[in-house]
Residue frames as a rotation matrix with the C-alpha (Angstrom) as fourth column:
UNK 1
0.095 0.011 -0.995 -17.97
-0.671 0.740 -0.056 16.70
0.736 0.673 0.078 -0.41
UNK 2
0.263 -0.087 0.961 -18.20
-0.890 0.364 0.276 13.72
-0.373 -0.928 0.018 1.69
UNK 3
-0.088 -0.643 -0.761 -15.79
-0.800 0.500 -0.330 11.20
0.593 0.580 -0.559 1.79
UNK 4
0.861 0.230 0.453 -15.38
-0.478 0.670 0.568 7.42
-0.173 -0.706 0.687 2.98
UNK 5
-0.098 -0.970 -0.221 -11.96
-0.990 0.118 -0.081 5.98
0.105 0.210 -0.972 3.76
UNK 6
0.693 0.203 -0.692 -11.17
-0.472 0.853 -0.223 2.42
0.545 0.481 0.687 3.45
UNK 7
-0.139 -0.815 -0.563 -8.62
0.673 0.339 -0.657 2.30
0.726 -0.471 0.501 5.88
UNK 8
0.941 0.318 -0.120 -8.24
0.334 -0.801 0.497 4.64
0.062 -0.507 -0.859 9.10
UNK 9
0.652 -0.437 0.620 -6.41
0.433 -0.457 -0.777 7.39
0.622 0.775 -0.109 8.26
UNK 10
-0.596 -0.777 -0.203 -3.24
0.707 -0.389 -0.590 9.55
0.380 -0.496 0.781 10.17
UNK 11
-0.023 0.612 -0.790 -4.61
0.876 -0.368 -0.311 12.29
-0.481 -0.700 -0.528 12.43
UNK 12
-0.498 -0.736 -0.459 -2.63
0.306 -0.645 0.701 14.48
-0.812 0.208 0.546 9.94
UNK 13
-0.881 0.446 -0.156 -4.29
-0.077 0.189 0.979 13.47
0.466 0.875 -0.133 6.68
UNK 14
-0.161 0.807 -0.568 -7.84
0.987 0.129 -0.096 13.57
-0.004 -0.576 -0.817 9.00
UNK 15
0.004 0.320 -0.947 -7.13
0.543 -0.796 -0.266 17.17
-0.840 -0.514 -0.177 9.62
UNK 16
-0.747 -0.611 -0.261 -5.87
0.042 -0.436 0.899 18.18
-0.663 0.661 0.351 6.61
UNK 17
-0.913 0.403 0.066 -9.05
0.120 0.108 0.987 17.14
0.391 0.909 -0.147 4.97
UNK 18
0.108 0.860 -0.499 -11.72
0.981 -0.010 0.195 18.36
0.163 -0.511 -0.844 7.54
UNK 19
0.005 -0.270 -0.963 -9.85
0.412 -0.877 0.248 21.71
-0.911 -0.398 0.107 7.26
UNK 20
-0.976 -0.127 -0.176 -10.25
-0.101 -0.451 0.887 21.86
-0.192 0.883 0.428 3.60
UNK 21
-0.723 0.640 -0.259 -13.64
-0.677 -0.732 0.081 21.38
-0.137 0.234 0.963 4.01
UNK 22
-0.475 0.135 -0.870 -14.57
-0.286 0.911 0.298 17.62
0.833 0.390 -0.394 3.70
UNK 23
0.248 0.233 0.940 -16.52
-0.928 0.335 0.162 15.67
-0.278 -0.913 0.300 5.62
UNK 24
-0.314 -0.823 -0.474 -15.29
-0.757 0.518 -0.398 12.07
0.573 0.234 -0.786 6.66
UNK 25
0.822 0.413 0.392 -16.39
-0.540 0.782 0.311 8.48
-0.178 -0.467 0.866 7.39
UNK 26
-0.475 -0.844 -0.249 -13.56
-0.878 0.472 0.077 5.70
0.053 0.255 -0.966 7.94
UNK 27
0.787 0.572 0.232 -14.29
-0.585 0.811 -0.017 2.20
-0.198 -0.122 0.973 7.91
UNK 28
-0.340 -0.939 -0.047 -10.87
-0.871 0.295 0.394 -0.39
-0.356 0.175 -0.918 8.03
UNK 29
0.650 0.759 -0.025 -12.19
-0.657 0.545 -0.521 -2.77
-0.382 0.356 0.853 5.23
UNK 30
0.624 -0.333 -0.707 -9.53
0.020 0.912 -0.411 -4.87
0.781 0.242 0.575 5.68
UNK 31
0.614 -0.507 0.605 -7.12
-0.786 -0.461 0.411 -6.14
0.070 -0.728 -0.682 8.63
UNK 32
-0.015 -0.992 -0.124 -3.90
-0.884 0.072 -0.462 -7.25
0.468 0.103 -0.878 9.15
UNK 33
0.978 0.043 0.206 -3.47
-0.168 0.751 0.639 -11.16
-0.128 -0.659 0.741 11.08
UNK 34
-0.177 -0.972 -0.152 0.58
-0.954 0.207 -0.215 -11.79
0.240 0.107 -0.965 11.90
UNK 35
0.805 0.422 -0.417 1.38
-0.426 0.900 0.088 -15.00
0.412 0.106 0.905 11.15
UNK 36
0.788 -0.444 0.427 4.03
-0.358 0.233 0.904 -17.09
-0.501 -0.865 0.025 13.23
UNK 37
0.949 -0.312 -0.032 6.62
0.080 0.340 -0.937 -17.47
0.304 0.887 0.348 10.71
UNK 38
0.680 -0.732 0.035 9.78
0.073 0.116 0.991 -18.68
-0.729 -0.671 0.133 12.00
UNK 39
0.933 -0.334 0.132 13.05
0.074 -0.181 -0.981 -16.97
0.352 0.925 -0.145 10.24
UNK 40
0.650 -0.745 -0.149 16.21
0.596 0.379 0.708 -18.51
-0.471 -0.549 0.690 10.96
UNK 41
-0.390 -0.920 -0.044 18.48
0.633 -0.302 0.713 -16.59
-0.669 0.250 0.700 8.72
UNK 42
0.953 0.238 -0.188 18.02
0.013 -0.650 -0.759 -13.13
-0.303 0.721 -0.623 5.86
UNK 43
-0.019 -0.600 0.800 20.08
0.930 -0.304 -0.205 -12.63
0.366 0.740 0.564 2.76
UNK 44
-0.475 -0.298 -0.828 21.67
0.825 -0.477 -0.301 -9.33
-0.306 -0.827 0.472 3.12
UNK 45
-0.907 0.412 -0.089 19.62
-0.303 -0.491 0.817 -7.72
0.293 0.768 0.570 0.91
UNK 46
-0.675 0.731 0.105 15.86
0.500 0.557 -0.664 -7.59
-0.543 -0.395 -0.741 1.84
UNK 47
-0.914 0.370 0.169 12.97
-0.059 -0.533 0.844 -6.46
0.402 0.761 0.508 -0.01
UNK 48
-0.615 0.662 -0.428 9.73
0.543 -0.039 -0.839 -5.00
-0.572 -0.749 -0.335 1.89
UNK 49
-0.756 0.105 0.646 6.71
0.455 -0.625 0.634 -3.45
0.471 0.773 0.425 -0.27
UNK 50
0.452 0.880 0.149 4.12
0.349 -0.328 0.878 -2.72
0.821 -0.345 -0.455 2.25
UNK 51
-0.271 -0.335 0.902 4.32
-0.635 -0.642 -0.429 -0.80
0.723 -0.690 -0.039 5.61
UNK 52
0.750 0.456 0.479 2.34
-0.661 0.527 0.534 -3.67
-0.008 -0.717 0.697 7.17
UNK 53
0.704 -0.569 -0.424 5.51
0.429 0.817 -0.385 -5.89
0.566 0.089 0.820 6.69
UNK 54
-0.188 -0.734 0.653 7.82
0.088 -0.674 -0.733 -3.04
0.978 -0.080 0.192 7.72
UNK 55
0.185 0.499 0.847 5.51
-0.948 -0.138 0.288 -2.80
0.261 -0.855 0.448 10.92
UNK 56
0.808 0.264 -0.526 5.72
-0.219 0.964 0.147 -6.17
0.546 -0.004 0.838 11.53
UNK 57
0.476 -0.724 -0.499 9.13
0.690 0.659 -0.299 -7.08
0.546 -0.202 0.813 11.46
UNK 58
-0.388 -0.868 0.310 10.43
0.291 -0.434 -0.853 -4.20
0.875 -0.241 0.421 13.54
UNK 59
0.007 0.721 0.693 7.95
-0.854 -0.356 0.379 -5.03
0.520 -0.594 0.614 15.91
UNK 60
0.848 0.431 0.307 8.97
-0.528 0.646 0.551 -8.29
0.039 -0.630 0.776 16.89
UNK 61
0.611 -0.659 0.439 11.40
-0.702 -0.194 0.685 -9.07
-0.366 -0.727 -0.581 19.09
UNK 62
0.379 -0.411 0.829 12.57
0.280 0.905 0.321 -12.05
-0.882 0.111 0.459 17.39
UNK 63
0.831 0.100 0.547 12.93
0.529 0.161 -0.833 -10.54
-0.171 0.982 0.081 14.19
UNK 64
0.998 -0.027 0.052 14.00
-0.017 -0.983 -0.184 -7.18
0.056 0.182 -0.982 14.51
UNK 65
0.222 -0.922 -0.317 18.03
-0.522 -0.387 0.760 -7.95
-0.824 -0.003 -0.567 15.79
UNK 66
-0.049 -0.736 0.675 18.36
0.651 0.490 0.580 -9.66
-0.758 0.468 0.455 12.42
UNK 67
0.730 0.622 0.283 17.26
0.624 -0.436 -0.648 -6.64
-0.280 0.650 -0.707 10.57
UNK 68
0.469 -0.862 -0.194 20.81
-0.277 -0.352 0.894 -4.74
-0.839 -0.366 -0.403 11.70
UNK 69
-0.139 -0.972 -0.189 23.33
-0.411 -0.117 0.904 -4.00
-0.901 0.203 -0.383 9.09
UNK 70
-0.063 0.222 0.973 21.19
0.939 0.342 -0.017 -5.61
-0.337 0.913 -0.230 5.64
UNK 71
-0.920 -0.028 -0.391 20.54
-0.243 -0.742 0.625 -3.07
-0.307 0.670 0.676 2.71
UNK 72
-0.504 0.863 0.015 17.05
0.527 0.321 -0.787 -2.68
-0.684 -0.389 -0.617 1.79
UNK 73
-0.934 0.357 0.013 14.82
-0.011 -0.063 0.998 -2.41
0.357 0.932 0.063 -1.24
UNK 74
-0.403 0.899 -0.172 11.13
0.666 0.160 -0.729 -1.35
-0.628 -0.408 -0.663 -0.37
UNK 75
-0.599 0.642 0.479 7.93
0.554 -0.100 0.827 0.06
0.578 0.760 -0.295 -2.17
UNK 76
0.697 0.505 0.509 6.27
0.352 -0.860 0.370 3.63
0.624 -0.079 -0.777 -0.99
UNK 77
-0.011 -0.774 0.633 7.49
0.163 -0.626 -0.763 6.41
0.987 0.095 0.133 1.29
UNK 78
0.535 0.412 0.738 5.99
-0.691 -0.289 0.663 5.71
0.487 -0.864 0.130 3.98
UNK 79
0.966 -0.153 -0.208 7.53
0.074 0.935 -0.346 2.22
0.248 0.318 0.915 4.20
UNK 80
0.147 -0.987 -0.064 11.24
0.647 0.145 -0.749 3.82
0.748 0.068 0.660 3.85
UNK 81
-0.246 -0.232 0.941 10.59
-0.640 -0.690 -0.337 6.37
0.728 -0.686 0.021 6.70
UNK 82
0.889 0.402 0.220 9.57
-0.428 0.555 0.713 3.53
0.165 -0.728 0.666 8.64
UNK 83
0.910 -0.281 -0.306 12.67
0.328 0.937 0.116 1.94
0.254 -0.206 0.945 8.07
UNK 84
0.021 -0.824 0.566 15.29
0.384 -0.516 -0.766 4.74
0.923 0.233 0.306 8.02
UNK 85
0.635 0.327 0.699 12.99
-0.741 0.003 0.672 6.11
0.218 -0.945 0.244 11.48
UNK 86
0.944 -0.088 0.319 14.71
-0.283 0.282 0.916 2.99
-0.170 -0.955 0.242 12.69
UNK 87
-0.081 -0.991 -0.103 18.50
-0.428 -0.059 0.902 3.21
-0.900 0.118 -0.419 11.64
UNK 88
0.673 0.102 0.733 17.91
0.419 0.764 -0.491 0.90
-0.610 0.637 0.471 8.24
UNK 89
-0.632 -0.510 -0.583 19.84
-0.291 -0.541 0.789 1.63
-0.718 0.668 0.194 5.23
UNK 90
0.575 0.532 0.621 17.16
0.615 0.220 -0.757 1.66
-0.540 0.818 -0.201 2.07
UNK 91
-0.373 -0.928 0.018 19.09
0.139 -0.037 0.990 1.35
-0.917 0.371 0.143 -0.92
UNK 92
-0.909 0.383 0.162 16.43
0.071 -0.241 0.968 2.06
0.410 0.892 0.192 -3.49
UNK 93
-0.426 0.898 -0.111 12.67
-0.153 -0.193 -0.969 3.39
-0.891 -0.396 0.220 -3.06
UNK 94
-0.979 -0.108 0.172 10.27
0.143 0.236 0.961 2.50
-0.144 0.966 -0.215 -5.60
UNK 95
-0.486 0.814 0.319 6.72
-0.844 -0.342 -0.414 3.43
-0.228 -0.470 0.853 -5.96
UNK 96
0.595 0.753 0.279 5.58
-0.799 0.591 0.110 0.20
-0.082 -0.289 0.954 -7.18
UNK 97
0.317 -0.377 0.870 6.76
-0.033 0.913 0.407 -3.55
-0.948 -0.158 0.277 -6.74
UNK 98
0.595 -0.331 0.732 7.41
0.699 0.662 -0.269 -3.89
-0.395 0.672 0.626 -10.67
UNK 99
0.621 -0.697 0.358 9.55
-0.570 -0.715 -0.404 0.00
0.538 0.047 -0.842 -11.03
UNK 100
0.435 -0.360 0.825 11.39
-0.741 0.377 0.555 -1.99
-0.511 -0.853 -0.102 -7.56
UNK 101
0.812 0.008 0.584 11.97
0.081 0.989 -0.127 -5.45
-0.578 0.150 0.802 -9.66
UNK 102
0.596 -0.626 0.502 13.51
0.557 -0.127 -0.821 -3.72
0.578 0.769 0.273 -12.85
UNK 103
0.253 -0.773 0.582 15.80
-0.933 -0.353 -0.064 -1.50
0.255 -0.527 -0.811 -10.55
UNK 104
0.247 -0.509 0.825 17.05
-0.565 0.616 0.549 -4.85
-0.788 -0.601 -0.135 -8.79
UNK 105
0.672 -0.274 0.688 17.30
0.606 0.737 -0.298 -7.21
-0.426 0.618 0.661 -12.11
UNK 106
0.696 -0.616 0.369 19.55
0.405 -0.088 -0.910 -4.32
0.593 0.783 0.189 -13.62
UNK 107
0.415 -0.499 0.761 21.33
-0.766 -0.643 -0.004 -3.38
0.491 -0.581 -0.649 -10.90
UNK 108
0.025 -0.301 0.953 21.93
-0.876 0.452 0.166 -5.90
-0.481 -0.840 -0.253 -8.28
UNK 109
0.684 0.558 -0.469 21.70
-0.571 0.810 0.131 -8.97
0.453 0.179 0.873 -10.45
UNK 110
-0.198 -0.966 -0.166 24.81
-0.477 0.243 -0.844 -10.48
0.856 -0.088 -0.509 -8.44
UNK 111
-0.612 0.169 0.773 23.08
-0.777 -0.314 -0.546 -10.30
0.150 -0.934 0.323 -5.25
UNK 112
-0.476 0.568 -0.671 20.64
0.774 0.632 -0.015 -13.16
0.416 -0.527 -0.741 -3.17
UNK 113
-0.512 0.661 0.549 17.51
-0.657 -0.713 0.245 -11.11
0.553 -0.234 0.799 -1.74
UNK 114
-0.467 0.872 -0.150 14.62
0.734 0.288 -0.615 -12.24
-0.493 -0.397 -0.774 1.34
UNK 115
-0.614 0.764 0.198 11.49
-0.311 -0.465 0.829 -10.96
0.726 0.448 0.523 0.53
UNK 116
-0.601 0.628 -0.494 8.95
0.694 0.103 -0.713 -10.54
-0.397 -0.771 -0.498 3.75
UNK 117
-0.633 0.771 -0.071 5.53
-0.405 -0.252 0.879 -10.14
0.660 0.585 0.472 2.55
UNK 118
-0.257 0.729 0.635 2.17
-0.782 0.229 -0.579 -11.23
-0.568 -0.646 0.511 2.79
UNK 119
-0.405 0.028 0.914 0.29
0.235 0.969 0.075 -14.13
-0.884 0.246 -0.398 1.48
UNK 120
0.840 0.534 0.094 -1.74
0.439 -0.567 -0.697 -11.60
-0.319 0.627 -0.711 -0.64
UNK 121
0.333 -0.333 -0.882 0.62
0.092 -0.919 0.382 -10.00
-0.938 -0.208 -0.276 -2.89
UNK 122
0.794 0.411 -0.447 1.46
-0.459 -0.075 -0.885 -8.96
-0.398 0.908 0.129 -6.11
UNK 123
0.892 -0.260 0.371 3.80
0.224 0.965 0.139 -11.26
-0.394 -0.041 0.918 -8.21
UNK 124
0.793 -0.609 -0.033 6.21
-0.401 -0.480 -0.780 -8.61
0.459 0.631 -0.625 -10.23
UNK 125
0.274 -0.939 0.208 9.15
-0.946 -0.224 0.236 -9.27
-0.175 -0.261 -0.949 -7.61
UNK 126
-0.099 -0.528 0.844 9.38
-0.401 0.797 0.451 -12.86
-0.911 -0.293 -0.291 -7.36
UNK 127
0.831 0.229 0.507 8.13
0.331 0.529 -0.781 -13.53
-0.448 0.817 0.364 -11.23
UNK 128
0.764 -0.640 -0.085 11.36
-0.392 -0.356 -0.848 -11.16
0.513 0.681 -0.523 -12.32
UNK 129
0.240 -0.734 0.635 13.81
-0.863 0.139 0.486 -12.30
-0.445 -0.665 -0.600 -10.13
UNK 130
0.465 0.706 0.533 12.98
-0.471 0.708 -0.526 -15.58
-0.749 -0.007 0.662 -11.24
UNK 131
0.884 0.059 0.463 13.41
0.432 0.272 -0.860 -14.72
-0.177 0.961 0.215 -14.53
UNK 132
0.868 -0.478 0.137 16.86
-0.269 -0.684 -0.679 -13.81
0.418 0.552 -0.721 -14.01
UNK 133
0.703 -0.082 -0.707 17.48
0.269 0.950 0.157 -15.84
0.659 -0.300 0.690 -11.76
UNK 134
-0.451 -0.167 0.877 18.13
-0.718 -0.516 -0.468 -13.74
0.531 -0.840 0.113 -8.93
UNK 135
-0.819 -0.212 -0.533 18.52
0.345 0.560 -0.753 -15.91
0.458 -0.801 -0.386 -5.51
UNK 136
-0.521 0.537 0.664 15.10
-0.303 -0.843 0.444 -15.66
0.798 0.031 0.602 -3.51
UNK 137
-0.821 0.304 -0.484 13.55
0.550 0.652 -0.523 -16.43
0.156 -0.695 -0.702 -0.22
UNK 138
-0.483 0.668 0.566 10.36
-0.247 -0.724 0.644 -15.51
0.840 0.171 0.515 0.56
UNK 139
-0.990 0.067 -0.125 8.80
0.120 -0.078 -0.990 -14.95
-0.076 -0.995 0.069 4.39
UNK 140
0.139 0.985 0.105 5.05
0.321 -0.145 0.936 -14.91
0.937 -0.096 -0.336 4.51
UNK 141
-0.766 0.221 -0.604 4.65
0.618 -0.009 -0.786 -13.00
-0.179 -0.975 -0.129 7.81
UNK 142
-0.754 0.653 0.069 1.23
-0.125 -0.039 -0.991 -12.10
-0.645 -0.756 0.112 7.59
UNK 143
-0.496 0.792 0.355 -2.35
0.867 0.475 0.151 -12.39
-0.049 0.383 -0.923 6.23
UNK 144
-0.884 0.465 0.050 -4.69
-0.373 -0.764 0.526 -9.96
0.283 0.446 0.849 4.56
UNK 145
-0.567 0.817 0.104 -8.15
0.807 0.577 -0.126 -10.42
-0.163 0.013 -0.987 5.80
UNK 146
-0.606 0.384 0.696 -11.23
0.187 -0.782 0.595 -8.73
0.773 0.490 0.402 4.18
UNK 147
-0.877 0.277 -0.392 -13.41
0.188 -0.553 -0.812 -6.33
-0.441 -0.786 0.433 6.90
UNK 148
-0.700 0.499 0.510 -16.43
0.215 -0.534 0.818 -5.89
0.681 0.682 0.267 4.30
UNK 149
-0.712 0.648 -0.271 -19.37
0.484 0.173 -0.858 -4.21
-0.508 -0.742 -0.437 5.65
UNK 150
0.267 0.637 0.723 -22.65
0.960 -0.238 -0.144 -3.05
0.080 0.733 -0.675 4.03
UNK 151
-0.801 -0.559 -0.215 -22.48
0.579 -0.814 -0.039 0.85
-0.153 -0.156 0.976 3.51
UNK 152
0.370 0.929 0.016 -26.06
0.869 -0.339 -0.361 2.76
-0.330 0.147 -0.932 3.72
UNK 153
0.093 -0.013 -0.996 -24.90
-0.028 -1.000 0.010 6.09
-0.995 0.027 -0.093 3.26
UNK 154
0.684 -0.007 0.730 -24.13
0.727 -0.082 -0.682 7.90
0.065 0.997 -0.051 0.09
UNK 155
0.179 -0.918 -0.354 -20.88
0.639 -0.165 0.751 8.84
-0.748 -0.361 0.557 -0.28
UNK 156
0.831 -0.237 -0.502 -19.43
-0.555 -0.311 -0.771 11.44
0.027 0.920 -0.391 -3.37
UNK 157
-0.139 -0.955 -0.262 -15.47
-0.834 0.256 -0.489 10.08
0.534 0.150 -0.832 -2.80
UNK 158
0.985 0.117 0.124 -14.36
-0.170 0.646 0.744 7.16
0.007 -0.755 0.656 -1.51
UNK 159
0.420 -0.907 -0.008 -10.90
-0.868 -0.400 -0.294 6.54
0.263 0.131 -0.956 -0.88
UNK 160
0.944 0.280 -0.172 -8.55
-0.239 0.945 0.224 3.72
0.225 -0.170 0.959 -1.36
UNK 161
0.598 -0.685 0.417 -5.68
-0.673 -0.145 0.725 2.34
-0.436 -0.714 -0.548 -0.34
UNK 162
-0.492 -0.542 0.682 -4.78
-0.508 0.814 0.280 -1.15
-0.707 -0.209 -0.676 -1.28
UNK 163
-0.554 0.210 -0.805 -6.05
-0.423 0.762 0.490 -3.98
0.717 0.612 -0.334 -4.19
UNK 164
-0.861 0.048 -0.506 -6.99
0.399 0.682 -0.614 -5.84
0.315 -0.730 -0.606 -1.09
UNK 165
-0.504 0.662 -0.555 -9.67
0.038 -0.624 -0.780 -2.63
-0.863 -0.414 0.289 0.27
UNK 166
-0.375 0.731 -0.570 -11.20
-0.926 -0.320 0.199 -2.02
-0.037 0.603 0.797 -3.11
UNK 167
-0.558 0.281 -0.780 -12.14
-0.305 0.805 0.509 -6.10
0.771 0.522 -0.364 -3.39
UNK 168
-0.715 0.464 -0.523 -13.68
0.654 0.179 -0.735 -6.02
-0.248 -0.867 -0.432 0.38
UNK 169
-0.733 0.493 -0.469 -15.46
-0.499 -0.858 -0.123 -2.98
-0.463 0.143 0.875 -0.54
UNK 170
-0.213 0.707 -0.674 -17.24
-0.927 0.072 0.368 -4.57
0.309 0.703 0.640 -3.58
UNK 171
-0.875 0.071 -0.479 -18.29
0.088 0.996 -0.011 -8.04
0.476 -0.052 -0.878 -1.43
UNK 172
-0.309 0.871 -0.382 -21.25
0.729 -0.041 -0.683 -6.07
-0.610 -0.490 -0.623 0.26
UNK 173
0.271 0.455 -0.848 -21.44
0.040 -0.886 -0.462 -2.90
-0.962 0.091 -0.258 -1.92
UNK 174
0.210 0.039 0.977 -22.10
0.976 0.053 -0.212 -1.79
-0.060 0.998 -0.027 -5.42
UNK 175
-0.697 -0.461 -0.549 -21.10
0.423 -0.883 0.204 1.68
-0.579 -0.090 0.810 -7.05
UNK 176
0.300 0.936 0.185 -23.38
0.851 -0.176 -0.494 4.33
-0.430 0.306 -0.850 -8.11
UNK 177
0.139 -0.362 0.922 -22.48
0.853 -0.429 -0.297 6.77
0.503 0.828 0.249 -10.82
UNK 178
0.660 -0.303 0.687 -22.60
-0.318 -0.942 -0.110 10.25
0.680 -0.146 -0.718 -8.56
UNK 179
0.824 -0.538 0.176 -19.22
0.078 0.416 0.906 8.22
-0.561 -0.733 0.385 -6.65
UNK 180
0.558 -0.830 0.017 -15.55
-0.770 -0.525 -0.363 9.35
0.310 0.189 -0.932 -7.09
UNK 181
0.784 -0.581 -0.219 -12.80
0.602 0.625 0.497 6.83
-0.152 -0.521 0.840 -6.20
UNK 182
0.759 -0.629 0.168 -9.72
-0.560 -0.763 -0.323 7.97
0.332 0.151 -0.931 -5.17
UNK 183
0.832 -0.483 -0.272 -6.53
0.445 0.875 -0.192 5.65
0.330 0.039 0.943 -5.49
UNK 184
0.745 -0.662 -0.083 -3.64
-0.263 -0.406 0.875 5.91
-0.613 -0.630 -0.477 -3.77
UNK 185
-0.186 -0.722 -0.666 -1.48
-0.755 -0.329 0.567 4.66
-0.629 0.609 -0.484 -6.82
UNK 186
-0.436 0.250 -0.864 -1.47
-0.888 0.036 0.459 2.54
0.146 0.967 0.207 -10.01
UNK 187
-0.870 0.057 -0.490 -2.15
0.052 0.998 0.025 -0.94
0.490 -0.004 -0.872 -8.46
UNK 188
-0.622 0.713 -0.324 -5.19
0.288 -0.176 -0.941 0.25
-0.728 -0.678 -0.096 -6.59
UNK 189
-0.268 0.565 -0.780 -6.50
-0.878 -0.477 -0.044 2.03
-0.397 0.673 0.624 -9.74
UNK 190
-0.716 -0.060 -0.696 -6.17
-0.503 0.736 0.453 -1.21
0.485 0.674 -0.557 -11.58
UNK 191
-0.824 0.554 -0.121 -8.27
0.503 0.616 -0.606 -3.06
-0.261 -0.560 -0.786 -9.05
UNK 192
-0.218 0.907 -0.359 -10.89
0.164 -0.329 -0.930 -0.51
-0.962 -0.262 -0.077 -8.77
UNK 193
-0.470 0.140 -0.871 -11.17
-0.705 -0.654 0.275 -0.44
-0.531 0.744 0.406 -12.83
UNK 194
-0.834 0.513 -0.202 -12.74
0.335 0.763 0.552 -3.75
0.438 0.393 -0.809 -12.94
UNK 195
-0.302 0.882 -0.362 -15.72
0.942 0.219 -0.253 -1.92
-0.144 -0.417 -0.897 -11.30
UNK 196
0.507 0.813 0.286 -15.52
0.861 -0.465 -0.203 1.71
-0.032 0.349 -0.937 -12.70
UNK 197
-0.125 -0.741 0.660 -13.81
0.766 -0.495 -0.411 4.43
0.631 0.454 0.629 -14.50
UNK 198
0.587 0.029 0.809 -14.71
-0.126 -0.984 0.127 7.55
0.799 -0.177 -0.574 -12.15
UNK 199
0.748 -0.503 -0.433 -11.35
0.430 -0.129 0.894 7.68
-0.505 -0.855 0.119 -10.17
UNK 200
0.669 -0.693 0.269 -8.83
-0.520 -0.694 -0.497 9.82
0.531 0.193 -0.825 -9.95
UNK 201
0.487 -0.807 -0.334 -4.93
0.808 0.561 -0.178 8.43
0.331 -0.183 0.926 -9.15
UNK 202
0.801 -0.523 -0.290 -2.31
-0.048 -0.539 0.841 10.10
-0.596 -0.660 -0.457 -6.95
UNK 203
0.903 -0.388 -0.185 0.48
-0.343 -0.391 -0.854 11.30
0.259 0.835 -0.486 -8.97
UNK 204
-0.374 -0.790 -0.486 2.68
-0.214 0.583 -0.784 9.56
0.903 -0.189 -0.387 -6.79
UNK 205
0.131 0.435 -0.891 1.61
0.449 0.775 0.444 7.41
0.884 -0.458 -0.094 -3.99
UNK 206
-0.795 -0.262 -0.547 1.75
0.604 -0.268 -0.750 9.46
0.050 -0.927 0.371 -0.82
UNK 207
-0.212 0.869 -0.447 -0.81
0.934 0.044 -0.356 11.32
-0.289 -0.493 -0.821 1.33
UNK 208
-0.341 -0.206 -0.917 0.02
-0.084 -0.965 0.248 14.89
-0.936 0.161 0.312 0.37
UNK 209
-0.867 -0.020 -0.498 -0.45
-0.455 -0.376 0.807 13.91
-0.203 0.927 0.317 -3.62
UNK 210
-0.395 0.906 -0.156 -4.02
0.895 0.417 0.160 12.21
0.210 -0.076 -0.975 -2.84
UNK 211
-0.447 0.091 -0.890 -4.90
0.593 -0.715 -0.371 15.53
-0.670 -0.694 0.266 -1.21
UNK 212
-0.688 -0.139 -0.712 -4.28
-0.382 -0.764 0.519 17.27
-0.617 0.630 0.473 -4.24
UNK 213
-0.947 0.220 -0.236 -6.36
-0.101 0.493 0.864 14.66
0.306 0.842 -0.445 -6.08
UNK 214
-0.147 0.961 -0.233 -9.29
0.977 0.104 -0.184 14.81
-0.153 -0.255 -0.955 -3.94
UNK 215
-0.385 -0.109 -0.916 -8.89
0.487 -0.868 -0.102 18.58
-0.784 -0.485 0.387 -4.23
UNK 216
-0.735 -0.627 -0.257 -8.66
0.014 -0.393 0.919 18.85
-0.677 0.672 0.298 -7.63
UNK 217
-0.799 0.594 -0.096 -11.60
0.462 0.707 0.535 16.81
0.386 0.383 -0.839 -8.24
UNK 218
-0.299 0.621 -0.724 -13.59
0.942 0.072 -0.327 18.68
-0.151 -0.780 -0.607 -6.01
UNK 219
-0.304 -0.273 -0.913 -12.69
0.112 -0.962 0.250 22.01
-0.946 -0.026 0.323 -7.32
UNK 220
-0.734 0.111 -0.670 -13.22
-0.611 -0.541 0.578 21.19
-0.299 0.833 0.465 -10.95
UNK 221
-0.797 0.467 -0.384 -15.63
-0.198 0.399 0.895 18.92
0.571 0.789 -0.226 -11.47
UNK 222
-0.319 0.652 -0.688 -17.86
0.945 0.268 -0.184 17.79
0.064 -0.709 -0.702 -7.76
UNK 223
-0.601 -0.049 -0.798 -18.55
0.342 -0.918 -0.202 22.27
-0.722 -0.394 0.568 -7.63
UNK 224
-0.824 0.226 -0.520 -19.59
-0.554 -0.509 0.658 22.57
-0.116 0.831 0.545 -10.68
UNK 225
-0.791 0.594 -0.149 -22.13
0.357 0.645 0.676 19.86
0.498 0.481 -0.721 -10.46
């Protein structure tokens, strides 16, 4: 089966799927632009849903010694090994931003929260909070820009990542019924269902349960064809 990623991918999750038999095209159909966003002060509580924020702020010198000694609230697993990897304490994982909200509106509703995001992003944390009137600051430190590019080949899978990758995708390319999508979890699926039911969803958002979904897909239904 031959796949295109939307993003470039870990050497791990590269081998892992040239050793089951796949071929692979990558293509990063979107990229990251840090913005200069001066932050004088964080609530001790912080809330991070992407790894490209997580990357960010513990990447720059200015930020990073105010990161020390807050409690953290973030969205995938990759995300909290990024931040535990660097001494954090993450007080709740969540797999998406609105599972993440309702944990913090019944739990923490005492509390004052930053939020360090992008400009793209999805509205669950800061519309509940809101509505509960949970304290919020919010940090724009970076930009989403789309990467589209035409795609000649024919692909069977394609593989996504982000809301953000499946709307670059469809600004140069269309989808053709013998294509698979494969989402990395529910907010990606949602995107890519305004352009077409044949994807399959990780059972939870991490590389290991894609795997299984590109496997699975391949085994019972791309073989048989």
């Amino acid at each position: 089966m031959r796949l295109l990623s939307t993003k470039l991918l870990t050497v791990n999750f590269k081998d892992r799927l040239v050793q089951k038999g796949f071929s692979l095209v990558e293509f990063p159909f979107i990229k990251i632009k840090p913005l200069n966003t001066e932050i004088k002060t964080l609530e001790d509580n912080i809330i991070i849903t992407s790894q490209n924020a997580a990357s960010l702020v513990l990447n720059n010198p200015h930020l990073s010694p105010k990161l020390e000694g807050k409690n953290y609230f973030c969205v995938g697993e990759k995300t909290k090994m990024l931040l535990t990897g660097n001494g954090l304490k993450v007080i709740k994982m969540s797999q998406n931003a609105s599972i993440l909200s309702n944990f913090i509106t019944k739990n923490h509703k005492n509390a004052s929260f930053s939020f360090l995001c992008g400009i793209q992003r999805r509205p669950e944390i800061e519309t509940e909070l809101a509505k509960n009137k949970i304290p919020l600051s919010v940090h724009k430190i970076y930009d989403t820009l789309y990467n589209s590019t035409v795609i000649e080949s024919q692909f069977d899978g394609i593989l996504f990542f982000s809301p953000s990758a499946v709307e670059s995708y469809f600004k140069k390319n269309t989808w053709t019924s013998k294509t698979h999508g494969f989402c990395i979890g529910s907010t990606t699926a949602a995107s890519l269902s305004n352009f077409t039911e044949n994807f399959s969803v990780a059972k939870t958002p991490n590389e290991n349960q894609l795997l299984l979904s590109i496997h699975h897909y391949n085994t019972h239904h791309y073989a048989q064809k």
